[in-house]
N, C-alpha and C positions, 0 to 999 in steps of 0.2 A: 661509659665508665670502663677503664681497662681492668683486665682480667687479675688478678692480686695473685701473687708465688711465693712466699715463703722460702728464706735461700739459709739452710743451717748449714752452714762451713767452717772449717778453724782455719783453713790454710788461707793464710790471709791473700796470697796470689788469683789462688785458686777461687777464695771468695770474690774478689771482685772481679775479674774474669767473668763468672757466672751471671751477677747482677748485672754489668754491663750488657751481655748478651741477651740477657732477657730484656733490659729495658729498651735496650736498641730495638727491641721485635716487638716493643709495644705494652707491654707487661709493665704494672707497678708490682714493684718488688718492696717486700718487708723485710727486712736484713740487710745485709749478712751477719748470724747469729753465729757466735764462735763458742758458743756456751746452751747445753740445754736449758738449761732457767731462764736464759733471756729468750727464744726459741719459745719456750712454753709458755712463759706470760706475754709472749706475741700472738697464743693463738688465743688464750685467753680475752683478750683486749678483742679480738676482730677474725674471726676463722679465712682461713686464706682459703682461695680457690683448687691452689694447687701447693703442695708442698715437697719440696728438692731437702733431702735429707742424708748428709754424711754421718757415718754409723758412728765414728769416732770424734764425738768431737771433745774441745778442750774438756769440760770439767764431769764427763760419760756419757753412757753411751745413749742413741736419739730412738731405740726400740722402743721404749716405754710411748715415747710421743708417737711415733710412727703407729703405734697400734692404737693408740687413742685417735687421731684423724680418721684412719681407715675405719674406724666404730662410727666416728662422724657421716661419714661418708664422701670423706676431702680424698680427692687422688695423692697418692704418693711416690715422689719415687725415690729411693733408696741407691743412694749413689757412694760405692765403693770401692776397694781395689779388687780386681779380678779374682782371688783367690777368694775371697769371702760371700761373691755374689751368688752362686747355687745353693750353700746353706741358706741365703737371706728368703731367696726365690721359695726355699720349701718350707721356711718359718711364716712368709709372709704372701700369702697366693694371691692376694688380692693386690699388692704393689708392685712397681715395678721397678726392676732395678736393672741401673747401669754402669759400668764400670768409668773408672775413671785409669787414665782421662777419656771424656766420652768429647767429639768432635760436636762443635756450636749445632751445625746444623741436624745432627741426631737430637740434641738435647732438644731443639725446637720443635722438634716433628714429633717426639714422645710427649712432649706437653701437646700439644696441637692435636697429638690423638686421644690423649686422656680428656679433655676438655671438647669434645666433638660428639654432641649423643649418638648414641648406637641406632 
């Protein structure tokens, strides 16, 4: 059974983009969520393994969820434009975050270490 990722994006490029690359690598993806309500009642339904999380998306912002997973104990990564990702890093120590655009094969190797027991 493949690994499940959760993919919250508004840009709609940039969301499929994302899902593509993850499913190409094997990954059933749930999304792309352009919206936190649709997002949340995603994880409601079925918790994802891994969850790829744009801070802004269409209708606010995906903190509130991102800290709800990470209570779960779902990895996260928190993926934004470079100027916001060290406040994100010191709100949220336990996730991780990458800027955008972050290049396919980093984004695969970040899931691939999140998802690798220690």
């Amino acid at each position: 059974m493949a690994l499940r990722i959760l993919v919250a994006e508004d840009e709609y490029i940039t969301a499929f983009d994302l899902c593509d690359t993850f499913e190409e690598a094997g990954y059933e993806v749930e999304g792309p969520h352009a919206g936190i309500s649709s997002a949340m009642l995603a994880c409601q339904k079925e918790k994802p393994d891994v969850a790829l999380l744009d801070v802004e998306l269409a209708d606010g912002l995906s903190l509130e969820l991102a800290q709800k997973l990470l209570d779960e104990n779902v990895p996260v990564i928190l993926h934004s434009d470079p100027e916001d990702t060290r406040a994100l890093a010191a709100r949220f120590p336990g996730a991780t975050t990458l800027e955008k655009p972050c290049p396919p094969a980093k984004l695969l190797d970040t899931v691939s270490r999140m998802l690798t027991p220690a």
